[in-house]
C-alpha positions in Angstrom: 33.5 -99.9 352.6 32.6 -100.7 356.1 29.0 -99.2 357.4 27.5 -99.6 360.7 24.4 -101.3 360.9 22.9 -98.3 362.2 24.5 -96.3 359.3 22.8 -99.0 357.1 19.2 -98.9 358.6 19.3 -94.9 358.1 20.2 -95.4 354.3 17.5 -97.7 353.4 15.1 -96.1 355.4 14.5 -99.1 357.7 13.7 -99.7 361.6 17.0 -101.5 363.2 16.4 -103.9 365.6 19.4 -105.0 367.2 22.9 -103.7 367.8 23.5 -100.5 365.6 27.3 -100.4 366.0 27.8 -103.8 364.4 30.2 -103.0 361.7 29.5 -104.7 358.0 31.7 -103.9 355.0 30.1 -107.1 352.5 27.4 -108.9 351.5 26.1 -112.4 351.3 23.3 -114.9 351.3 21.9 -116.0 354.5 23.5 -119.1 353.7 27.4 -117.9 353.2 26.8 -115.0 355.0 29.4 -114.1 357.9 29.6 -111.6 360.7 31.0 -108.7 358.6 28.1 -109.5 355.9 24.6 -108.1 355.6 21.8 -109.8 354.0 18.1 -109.9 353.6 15.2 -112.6 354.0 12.4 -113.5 352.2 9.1 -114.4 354.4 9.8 -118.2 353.2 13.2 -117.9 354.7 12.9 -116.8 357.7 13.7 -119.9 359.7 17.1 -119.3 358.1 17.9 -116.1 359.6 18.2 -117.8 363.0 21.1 -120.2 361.2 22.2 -117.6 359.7 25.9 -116.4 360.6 25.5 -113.0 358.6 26.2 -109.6 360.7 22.4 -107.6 360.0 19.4 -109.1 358.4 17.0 -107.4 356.1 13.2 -108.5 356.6 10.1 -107.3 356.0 8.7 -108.4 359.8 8.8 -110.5 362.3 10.6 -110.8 365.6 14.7 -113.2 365.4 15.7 -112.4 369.2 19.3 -112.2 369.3 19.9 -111.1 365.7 20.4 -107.8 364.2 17.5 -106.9 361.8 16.9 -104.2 360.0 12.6 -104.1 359.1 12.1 -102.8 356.0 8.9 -102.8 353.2 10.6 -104.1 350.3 13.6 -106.5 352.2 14.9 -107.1 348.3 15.0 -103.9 347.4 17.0 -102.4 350.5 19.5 -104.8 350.5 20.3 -103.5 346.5 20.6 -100.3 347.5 22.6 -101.0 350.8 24.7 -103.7 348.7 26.0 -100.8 345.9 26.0 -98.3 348.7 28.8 -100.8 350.8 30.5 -102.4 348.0 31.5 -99.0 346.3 35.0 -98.8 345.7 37.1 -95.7 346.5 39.1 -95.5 343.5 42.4 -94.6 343.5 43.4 -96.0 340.1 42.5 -93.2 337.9 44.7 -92.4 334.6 45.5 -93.3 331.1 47.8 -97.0 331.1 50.9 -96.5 328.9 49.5 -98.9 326.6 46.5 -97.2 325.9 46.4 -94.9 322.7 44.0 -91.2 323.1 44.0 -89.0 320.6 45.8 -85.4 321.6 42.0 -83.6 321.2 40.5 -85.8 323.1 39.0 -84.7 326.2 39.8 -86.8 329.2 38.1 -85.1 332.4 39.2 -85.4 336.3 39.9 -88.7 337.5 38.9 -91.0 334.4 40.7 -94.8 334.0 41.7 -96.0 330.7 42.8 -99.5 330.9 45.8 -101.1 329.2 45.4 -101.7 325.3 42.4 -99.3 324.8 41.9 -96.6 322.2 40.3 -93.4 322.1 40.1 -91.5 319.2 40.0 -87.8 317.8 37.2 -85.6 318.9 35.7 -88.0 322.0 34.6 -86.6 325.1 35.0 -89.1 328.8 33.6 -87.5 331.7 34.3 -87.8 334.9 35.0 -90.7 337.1 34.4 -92.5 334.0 35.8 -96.2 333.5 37.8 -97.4 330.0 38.9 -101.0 331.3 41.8 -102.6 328.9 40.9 -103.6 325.0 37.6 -101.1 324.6 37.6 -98.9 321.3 36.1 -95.2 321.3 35.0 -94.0 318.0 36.0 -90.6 316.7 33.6 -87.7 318.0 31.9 -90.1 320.6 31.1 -88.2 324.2 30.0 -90.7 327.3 29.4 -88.7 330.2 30.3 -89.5 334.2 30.6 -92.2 336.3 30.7 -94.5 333.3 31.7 -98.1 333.3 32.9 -99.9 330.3 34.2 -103.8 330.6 37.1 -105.2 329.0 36.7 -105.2 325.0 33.5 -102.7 324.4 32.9 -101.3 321.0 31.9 -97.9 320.7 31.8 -96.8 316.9 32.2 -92.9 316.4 29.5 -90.6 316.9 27.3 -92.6 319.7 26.3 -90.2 322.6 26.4 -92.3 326.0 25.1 -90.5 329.5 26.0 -91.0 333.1 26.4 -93.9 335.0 25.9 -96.1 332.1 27.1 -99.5 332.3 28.4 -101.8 329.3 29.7 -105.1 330.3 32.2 -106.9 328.2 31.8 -107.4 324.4 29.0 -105.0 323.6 28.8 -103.1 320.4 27.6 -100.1 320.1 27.3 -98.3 317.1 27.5 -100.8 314.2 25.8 -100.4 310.7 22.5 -101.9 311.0 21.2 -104.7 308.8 19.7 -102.3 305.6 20.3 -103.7 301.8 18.5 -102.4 299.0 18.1 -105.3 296.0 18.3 -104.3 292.5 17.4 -107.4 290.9 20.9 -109.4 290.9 22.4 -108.1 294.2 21.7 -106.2 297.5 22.8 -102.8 297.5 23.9 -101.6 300.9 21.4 -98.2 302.2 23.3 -95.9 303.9 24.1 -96.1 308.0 25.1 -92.9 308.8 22.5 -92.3 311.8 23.6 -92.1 315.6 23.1 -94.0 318.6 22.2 -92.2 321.7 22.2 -94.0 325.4 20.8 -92.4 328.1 21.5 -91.7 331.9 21.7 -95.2 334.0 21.3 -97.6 331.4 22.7 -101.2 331.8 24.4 -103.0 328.8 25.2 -106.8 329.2 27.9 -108.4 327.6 28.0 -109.1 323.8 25.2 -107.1 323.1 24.9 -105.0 320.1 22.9 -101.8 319.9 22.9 -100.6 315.2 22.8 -97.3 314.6 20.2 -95.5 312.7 20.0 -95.8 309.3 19.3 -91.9 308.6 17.7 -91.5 312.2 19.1 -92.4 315.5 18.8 -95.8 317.5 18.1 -94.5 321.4 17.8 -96.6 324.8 15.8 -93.9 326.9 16.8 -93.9 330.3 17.2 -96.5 333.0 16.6 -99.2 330.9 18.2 -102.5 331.9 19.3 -104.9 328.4 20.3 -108.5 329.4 23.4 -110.0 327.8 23.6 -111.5 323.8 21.0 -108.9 322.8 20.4 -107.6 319.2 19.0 -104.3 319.0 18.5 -102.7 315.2 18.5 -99.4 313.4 16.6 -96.8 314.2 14.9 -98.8 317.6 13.5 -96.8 320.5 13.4 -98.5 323.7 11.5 -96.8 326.5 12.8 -95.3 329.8 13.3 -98.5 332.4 12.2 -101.1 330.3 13.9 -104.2 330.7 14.7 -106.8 328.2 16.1 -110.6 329.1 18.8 -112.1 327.0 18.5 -113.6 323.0 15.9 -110.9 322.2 15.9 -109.4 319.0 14.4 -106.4 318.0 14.4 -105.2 314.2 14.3 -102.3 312.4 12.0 -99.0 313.5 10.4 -100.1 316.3 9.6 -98.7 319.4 9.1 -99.8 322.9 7.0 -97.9 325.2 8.6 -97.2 329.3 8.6 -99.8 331.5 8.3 -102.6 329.2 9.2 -106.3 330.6 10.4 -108.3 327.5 11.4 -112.5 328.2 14.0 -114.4 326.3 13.8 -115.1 323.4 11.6 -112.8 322.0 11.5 -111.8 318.7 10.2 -108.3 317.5 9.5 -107.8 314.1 9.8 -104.2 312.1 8.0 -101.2 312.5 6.5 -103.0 315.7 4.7 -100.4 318.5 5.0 -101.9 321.7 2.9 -99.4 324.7 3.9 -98.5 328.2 4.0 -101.6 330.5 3.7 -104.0 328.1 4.9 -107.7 329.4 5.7 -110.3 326.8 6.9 -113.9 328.0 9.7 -115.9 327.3 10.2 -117.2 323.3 7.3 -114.4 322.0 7.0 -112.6 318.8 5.2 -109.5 317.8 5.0 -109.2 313.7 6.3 -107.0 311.6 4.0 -103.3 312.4 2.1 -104.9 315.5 0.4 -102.4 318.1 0.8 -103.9 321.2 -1.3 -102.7 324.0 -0.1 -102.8 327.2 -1.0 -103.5 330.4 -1.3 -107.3 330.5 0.9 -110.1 330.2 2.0 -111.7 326.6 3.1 -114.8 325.3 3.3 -117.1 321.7 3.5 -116.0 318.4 1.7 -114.0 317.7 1.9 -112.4 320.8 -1.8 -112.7 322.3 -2.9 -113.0 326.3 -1.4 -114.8 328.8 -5.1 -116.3 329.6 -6.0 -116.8 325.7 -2.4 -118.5 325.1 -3.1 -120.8 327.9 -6.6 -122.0 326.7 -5.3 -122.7 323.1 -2.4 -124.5 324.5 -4.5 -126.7 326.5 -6.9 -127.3 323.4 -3.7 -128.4 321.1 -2.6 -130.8 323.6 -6.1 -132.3 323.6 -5.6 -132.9 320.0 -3.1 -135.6 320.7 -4.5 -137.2 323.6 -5.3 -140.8 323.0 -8.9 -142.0 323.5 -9.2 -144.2 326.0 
């Protein structure tokens, strides 16, 4: 979609410095940039942007006579929201491919895509402007909302409640039985998985990432949060509103996570664990099984502990080893 820089400036709420009629309709690093891209520039960068061959220029100061900059407090965060603003598509795709099989009581609202080889079954709602690209599966009496994007080959088991503008990249599951046996001496005894899965407004899925249901209770990503792909999320999990969570993490059964949570790879989260609002846990940590994390600092090792106190014992096993000289 092509924008004016001008147009641009106003949207991000920035001070334009240059010519406002240049007309951008991509983006790009400063690097590959060209004169139909915009792109932004870190203070370390900036004797890039006068290389650069990109069309506008986000920046946080400075003066680059004979560019086009647009001067804004959070350069990074402008050029997101400029980026989804111009790269928005105007669809005019919208429809059910012959392929695809949807039950007759389904309800398919206004202007909805459902892609070659997928299925939708009985008593599911899709709102509108939602995406079904080919190959994904729609369980019976499962509703997602509008402006909805599901990748090729998403799972969605029946009776999982997704919001708007939710976004499940390729290969997710949603929905499945979570991991609950019951042993009676000789053989494990399967409990019952007949909870839901609800997903919120905004919330980002990555690819082959699976999200249980509950086991009686319901498994629910609050909204806004942001899940990395090859995640495992288990039964009856809540995970706060925009908490983010990096890829390989797993999280078992019945715990929580407070909001804005900022989880590493690699982290393991044992059952029944309490994590608080704003708690930060680094790369490769683990929380045991009923922990009460408190937030508000940053995490790391197993047993989670802080960043300052993981450091020093770190430093004191190394010293184990050292050879005396």
């Amino acid at each position: 979609m092509k924008r004016t820089a001008q147009e641009i400036a106003e949207y991000v709420g920035g001070e334009l410095r240059g010519d406002g009629a240049a007309v951008l309709d991509s983006v790009a690093s400063l690097k590959n940039a060209g004169p139909a891209d915009l792109s932004y520039a870190e203070e370390k960068f900036y004797d890039e942007v006068a290389r650069t061959r990109a069309g506008c220029v986000i920046v946080r100061s400075g003066e680059f006579p004979s560019r086009n900059v647009i001067v804004a407090r959070n350069p990074k965060l402008a050029f997101a929201r400029a980026a989804e603003w111009l790269l928005a598509e105007t669809r005019d795709d919208a429809g059910i491919h012959p392929s695809a099989t949807v039950a007759p009581d389904a309800e398919i609202a206004e202007g909805v895509k459902i892609g070659a080889g997928a299925v939708i079954e009985g008593g599911t709602s899709i709102g509108d402007r939602t995406v079904i690209e080919a190959g994904c599966f729609v369980g019976k009496r499962s509703r997602i909302g509008s402006n909805c994007l599901l990748y090729p080959r998403v799972v969605i088991y029946g009776n999982v409640e997704i919001g708007d503008r939710v976004i499940i990249h390729a290969g997710a599951v949603i929905g499945a039985d979570g991991f609950g046996f019951v042993n009676d001496g000789a053989v494990h005894v399967k409990f019952p998985q007949i909870g839901r899965v609800i997903i919120e407004d905004d919330v980002e899925i990555g690819a082959n990432t699976c999200i249980d249901r509950g086991s009686l209770e319901t498994t629910v990503i609050r909204r806004g949060a942001k899940l990395d792909n090859l995640i495992q999320i288990a039964h009856n999990v809540e995970v706060g509103e925009n908490t983010v969570i990096a890829a390989q993490t797993g999280i078992s059964g019945s715990s929580r996570l407070g909001a804005q949570c900022v989880i590493g790879g690699q982290v393991g989260i044992g059952e029944h664990a309490h994590l608080d609002d704003n708690t930060i846990i680094g790369g490769q940590g683990g929380v045991l099984n009923g922990k009460h994390v408190r937030g508000g600092e940053v995490l790391w090792g197993t047993p989670v502990r802080p960043l300052k106190e993981f450091l020093l014992q770190q430093a004191y096993l190394g010293r184990l080893t050292a050879k005396k000289k």
